[in-house]
MARROVO-923763 format. One record per residue: z, x, y of N, C-alpha, C, O in turn. Coordinates in steps of 0.2 Angstrom, whole numbers. Last residue first. Layout:
BEGIN
SITE     n.w     n.u     n.v    ca.w    ca.u    ca.v     c.w     c.u     c.v     o.w     o.u     o.v
SITE       Z       X       Y       Z       X       Y       Z       X       Y       Z       X       Y
...
END
This chain:
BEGIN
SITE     n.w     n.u     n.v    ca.w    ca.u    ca.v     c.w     c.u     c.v     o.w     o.u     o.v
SITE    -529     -40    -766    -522     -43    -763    -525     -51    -761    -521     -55    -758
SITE    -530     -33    -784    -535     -36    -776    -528     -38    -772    -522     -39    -774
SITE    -532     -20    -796    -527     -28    -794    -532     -28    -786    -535     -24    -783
SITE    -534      -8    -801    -537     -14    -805    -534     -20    -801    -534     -26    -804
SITE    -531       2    -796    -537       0    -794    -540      -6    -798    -546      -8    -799
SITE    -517      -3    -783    -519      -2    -791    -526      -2    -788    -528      -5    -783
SITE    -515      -3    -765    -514      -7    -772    -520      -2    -779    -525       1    -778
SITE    -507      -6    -750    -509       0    -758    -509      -1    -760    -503      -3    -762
SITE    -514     -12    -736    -511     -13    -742    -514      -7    -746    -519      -4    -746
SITE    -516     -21    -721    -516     -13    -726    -511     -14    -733    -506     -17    -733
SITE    -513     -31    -710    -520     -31    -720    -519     -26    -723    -523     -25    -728
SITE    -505     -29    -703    -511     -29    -700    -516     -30    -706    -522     -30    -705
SITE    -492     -31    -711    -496     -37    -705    -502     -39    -704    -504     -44    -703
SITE    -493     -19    -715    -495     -24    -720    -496     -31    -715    -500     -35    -716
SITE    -490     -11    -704    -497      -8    -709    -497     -16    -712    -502     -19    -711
SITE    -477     -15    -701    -482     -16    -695    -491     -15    -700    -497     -18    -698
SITE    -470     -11    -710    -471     -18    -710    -476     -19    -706    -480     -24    -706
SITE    -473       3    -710    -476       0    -714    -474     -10    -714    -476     -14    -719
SITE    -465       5    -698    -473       7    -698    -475       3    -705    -478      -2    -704
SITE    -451       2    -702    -455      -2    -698    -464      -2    -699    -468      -6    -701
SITE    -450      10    -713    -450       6    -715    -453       1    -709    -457      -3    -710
SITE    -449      22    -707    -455      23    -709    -455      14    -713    -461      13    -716
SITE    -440      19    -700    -443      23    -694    -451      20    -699    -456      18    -697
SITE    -429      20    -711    -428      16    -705    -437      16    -703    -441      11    -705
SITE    -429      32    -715    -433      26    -722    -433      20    -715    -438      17    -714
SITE    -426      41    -707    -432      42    -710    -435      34    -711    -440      31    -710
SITE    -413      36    -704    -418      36    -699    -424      36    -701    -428      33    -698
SITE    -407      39    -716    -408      32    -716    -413      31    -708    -416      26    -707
SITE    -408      54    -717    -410      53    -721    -411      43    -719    -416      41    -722
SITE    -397      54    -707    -406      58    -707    -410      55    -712    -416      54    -711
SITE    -394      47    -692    -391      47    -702    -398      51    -703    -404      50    -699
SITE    -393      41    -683    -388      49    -682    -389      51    -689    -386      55    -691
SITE    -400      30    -684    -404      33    -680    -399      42    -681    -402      47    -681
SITE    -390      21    -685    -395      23    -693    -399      28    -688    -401      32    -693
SITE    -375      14    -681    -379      19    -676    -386      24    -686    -384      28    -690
SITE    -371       6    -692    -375       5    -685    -379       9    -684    -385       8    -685
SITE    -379      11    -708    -372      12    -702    -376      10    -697    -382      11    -697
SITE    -377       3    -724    -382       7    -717    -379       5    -713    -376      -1    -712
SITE    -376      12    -740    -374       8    -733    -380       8    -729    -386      11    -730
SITE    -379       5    -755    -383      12    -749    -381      10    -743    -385       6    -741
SITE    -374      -1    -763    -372       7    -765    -376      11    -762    -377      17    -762
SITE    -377     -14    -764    -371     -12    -760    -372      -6    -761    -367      -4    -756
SITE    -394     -20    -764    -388     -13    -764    -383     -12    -761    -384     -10    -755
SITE    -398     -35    -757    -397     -27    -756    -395     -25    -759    -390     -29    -760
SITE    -410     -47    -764    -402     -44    -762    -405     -37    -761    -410     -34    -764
SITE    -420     -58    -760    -420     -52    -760    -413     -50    -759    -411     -51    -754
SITE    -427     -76    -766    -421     -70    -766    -420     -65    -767    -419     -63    -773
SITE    -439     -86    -771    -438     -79    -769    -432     -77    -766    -434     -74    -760
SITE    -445    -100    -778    -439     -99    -773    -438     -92    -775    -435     -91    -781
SITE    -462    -102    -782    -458    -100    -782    -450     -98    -779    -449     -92    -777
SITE    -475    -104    -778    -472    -110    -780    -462    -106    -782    -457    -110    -783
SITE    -481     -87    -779    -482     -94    -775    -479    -101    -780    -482    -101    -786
SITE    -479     -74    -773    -477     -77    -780    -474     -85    -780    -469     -88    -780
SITE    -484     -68    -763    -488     -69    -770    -484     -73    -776    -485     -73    -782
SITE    -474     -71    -751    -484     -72    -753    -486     -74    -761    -488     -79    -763
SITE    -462     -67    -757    -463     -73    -757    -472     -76    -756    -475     -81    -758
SITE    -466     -53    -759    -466     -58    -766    -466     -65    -765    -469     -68    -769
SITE    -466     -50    -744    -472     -48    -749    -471     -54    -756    -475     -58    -757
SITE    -454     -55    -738    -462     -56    -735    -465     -58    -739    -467     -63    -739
SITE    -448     -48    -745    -446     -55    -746    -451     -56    -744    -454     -60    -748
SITE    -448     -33    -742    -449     -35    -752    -451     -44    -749    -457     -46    -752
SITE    -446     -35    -728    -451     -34    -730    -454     -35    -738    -459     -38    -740
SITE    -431     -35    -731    -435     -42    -727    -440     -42    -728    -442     -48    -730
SITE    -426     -24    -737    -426     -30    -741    -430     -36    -737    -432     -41    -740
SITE    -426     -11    -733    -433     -12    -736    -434     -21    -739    -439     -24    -741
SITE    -413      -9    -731    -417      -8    -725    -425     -12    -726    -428     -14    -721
SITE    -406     -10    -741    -407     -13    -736    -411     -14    -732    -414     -19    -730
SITE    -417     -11    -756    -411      -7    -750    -413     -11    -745    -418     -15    -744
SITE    -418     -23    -769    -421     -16    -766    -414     -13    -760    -408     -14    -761
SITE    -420     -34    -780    -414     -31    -779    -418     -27    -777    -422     -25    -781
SITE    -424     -52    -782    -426     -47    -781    -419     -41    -779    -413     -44    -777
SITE    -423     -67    -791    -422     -62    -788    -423     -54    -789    -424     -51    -794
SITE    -431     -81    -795    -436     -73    -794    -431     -70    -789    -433     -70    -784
SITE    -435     -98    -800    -432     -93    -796    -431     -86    -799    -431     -86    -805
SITE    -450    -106    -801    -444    -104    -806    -440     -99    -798    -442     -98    -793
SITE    -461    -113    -801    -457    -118    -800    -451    -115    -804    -447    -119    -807
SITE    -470     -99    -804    -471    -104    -803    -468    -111    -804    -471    -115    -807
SITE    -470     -86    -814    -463     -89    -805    -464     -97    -806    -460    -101    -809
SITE    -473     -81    -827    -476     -87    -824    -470     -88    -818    -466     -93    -819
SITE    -477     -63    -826    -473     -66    -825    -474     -73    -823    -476     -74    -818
SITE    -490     -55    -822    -485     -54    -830    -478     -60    -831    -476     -62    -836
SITE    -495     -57    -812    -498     -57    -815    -495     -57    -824    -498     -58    -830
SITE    -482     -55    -803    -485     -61    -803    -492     -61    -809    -492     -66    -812
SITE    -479     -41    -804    -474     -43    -808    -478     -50    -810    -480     -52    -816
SITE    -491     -35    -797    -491     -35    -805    -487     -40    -809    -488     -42    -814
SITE    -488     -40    -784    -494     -43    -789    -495     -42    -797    -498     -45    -802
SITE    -476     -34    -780    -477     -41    -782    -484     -43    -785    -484     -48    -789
SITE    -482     -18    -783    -476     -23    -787    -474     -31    -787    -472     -34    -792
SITE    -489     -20    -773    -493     -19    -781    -487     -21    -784    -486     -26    -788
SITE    -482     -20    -761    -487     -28    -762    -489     -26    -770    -491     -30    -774
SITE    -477      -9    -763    -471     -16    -764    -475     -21    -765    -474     -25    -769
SITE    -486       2    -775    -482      -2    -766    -478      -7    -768    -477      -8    -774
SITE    -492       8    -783    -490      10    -779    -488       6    -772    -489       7    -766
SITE    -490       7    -802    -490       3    -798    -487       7    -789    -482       9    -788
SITE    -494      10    -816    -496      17    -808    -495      11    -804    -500       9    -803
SITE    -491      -5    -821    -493       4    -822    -496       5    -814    -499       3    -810
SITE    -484     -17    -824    -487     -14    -821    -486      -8    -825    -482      -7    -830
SITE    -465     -20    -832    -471     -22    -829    -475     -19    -825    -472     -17    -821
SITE    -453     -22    -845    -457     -16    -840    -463     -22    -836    -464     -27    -839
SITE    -435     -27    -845    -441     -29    -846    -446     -23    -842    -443     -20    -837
SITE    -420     -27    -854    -424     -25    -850    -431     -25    -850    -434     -23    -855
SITE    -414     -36    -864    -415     -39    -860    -419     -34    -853    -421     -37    -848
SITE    -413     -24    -875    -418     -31    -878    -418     -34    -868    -424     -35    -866
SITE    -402     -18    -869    -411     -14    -872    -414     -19    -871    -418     -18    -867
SITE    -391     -24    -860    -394     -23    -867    -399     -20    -867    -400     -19    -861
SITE    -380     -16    -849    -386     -20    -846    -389     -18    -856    -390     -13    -858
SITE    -370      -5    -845    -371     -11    -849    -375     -17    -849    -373     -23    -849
SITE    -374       5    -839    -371       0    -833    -369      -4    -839    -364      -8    -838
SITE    -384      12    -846    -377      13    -847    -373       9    -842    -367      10    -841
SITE    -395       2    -844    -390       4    -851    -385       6    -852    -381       5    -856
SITE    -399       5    -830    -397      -2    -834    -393      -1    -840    -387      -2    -839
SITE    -399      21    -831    -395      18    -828    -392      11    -830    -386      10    -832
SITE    -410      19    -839    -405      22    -843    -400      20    -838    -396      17    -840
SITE    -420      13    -828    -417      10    -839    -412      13    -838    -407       9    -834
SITE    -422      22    -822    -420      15    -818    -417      12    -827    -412      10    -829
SITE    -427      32    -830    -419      33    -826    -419      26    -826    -414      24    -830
SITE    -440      28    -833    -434      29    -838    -428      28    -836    -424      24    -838
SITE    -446      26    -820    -445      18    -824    -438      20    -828    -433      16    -828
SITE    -446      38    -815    -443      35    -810    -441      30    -815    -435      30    -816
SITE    -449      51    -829    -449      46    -825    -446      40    -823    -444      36    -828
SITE    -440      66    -833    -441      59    -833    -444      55    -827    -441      55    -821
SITE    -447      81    -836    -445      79    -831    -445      70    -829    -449      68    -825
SITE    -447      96    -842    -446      90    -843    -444      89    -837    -441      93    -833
SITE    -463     108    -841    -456     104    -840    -451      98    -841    -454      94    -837
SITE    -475     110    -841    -473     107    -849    -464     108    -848    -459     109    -852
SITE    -481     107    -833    -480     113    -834    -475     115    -839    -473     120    -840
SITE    -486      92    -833    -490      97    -835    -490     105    -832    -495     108    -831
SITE    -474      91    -825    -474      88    -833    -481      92    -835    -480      96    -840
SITE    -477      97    -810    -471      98    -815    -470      97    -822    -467     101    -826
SITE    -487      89    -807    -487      98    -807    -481      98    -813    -481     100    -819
SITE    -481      75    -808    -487      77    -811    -488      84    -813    -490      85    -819
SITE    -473      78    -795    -471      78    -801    -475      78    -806    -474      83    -810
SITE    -481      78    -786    -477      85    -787    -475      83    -793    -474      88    -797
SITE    -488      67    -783    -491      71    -787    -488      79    -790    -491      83    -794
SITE    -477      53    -788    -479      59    -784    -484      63    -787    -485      63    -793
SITE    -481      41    -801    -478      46    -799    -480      50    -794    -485      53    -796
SITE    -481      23    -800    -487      29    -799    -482      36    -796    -480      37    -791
SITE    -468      13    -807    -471      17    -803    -476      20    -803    -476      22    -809
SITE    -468      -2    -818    -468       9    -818    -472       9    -811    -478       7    -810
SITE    -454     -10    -815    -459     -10    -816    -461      -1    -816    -458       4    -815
SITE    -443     -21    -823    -443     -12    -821    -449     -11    -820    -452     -10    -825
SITE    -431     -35    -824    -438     -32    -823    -436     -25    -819    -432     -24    -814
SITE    -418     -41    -835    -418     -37    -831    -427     -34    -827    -427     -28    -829
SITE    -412     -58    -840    -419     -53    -841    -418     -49    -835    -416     -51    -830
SITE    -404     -69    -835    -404     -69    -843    -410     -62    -843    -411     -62    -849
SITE    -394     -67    -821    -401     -68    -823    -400     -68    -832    -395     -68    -835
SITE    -381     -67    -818    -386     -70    -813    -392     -72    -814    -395     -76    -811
SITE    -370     -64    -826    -376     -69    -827    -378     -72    -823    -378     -78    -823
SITE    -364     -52    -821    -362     -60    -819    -366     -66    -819    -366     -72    -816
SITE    -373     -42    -825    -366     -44    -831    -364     -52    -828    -362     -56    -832
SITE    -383     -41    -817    -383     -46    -822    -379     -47    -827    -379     -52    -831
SITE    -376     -37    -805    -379     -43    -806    -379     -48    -813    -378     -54    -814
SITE    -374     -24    -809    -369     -29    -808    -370     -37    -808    -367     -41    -811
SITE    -389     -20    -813    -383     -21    -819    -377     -24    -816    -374     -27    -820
SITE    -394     -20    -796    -396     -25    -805    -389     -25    -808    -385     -29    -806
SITE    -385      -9    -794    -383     -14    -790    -387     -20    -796    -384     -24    -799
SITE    -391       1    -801    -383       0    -801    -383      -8    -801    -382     -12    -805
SITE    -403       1    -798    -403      -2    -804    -396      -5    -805    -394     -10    -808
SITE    -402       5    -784    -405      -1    -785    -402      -4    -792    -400     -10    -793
SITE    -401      18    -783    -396      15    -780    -395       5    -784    -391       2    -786
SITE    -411      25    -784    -408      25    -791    -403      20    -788    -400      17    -792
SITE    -426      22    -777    -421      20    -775    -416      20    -782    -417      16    -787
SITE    -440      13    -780    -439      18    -774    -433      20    -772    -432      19    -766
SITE    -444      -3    -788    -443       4    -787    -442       8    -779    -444       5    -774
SITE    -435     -16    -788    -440     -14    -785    -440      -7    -786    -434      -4    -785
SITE    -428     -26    -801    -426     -22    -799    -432     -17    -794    -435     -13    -798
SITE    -427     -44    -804    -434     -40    -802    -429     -33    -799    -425     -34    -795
SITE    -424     -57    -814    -420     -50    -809    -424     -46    -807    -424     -42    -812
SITE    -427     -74    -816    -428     -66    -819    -426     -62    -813    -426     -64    -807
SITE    -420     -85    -813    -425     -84    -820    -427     -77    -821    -428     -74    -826
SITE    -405     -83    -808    -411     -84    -808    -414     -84    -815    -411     -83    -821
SITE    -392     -89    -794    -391     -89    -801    -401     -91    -806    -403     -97    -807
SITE    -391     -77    -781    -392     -85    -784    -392     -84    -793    -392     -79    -797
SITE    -387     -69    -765    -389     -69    -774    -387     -74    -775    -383     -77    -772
SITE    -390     -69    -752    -384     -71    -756    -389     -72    -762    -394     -76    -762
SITE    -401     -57    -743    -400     -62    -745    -392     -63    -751    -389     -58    -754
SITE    -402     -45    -730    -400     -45    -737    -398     -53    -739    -394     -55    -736
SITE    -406     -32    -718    -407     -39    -720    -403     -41    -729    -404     -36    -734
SITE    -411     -24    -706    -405     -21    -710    -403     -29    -713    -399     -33    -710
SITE    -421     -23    -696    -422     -18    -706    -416     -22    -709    -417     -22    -716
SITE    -415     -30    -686    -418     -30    -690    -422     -31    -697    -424     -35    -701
SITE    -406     -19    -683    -404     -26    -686    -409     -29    -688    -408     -31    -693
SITE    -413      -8    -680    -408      -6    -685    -408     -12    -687    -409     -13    -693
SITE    -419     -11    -667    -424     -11    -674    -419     -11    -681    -422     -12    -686
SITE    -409     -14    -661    -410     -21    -663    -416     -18    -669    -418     -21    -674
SITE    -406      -2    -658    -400      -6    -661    -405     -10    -661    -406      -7    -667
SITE    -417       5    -652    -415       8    -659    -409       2    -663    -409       1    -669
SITE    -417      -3    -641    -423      -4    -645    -421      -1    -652    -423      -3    -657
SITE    -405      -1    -633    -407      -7    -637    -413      -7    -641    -413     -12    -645
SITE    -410      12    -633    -404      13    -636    -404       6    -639    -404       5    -645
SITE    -420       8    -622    -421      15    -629    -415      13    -633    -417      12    -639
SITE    -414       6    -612    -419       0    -617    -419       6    -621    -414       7    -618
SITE    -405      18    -606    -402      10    -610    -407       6    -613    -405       2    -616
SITE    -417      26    -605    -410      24    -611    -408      20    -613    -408      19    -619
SITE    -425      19    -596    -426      22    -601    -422      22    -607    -423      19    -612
SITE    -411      18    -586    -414      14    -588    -417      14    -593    -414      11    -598
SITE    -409      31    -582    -406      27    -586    -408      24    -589    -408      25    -595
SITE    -422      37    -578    -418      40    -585    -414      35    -587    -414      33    -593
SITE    -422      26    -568    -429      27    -572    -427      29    -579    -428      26    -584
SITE    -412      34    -561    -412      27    -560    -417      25    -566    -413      22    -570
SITE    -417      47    -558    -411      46    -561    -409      38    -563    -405      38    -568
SITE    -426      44    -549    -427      49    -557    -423      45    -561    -424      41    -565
SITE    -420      40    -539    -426      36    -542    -425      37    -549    -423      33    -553
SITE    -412      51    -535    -408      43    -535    -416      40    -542    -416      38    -547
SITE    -423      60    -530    -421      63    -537    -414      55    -539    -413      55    -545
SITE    -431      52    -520    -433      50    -526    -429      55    -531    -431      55    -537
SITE    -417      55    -511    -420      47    -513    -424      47    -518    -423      42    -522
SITE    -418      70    -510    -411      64    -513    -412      58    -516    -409      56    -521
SITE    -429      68    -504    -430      72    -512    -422      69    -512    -422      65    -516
SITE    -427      60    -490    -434      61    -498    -431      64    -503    -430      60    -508
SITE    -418      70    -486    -414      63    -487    -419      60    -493    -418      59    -499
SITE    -418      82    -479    -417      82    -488    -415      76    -489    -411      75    -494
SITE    -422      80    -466    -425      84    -470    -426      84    -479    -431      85    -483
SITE    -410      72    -463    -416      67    -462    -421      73    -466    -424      70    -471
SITE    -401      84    -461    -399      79    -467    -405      72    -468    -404      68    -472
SITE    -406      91    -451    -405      92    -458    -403      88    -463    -405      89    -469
SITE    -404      80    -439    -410      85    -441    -409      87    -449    -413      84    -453
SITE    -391      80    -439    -395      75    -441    -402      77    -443    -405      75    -449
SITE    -387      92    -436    -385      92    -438    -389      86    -444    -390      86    -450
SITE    -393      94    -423    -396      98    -428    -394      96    -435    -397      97    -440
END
């Protein structure tokens, strides 16, 4: 009887072993899939001694990390280009609130870092992506047989280098990170770097595929 019982519940022991074998596993490539997307995103070039400093917008972290730069004469020129602003901010300035724009801050950081007036440069308007910041900078700027660092966040820096290195043809291209925005192994427990993580893939997978946001005056 004894054996009789225990041949009864040996299936449902056998496939809840399954389950449980399937859950691991799952996990464990789940867990490698979060670590190697984090490695990655997680990219940064050795800064060089350039013809011009490209500070990328989306990030007040960024300009710090410029103005260190340039006090070490990395570059002779600081580049700012003008973002296209949210549309929430728009409500706001046409509620006759003050409320500066992304380019000003990114200055006035440069300035007060010690960064001169006369060495910060603007570029573009309503500029909305990283491919409209390479094609504006390329349109205002001659690269062509010069060196072009670039300065964004970690996370964001393989993909800057994709995009400027396309358009900014004859050019040697270097994307430094910001030291002034970690990113922790585990980026998946950070709320706010799982975000930019998650949303930084989708959009390199978007520009692979041909998607692009651009001005309505520029082509890719």
């Amino acid at each position: 009887m004894g054996t009789i019982f225990f041949r009864q519940r040996s299936r449902p022991w056998r496939w809840a072993g399954y389950a449980l074998a399937f859950v691991s596993i799952a996990g464990a490539l789940a867990y490698a899939g979060l670590r190697a997307l984090g490695w990655w995103v997680d990219f940064s070039d050795e800064p060089f001694k350039a013809d011009a400093l490209v500070v990328l917008a989306g990030g007040y972290s960024r300009p710090f990390h410029g103005a260190d730069l340039f006090k070490q004469g990395l570059a002779p020129e600081v580049w700012l280009c003008r973002p296209k602003a949210p549309p929430a901010e728009d409500l706001i300035r046409k509620a006759g609130l003050p409320f500066p724009r992304e380019e000003d801050v990114n200055r006035d950081i440069l300035l007060k870092a010690g960064v001169p007036a006369a060495k910060v440069r603007f570029y573009g308007r309503e500029v909305m992506s990283t491919a409209d910041e390479a094609l504006s900078f390329a349109s205002e700027f001659d690269a062509r047989g010069k060196k072009v660092l670039i300065v964004t966040s970690r996370f964001h820096a393989r993909r800057a280098k994709m995009i400027f290195r396309r358009h900014l043809e004859g050019a040697e291209v270097r994307v430094t990170a910001t030291g002034y925005e970690p990113m922790p192994a585990r980026w998946w427990r950070d709320k706010f770097m799982a975000q930019f993580v998650v949303l930084e893939a989708l959009k390199t997978l978007y520009y692979l595929l041909g998607g692009r946001f651009l001005g309505a005056t520029r082509v890719a």
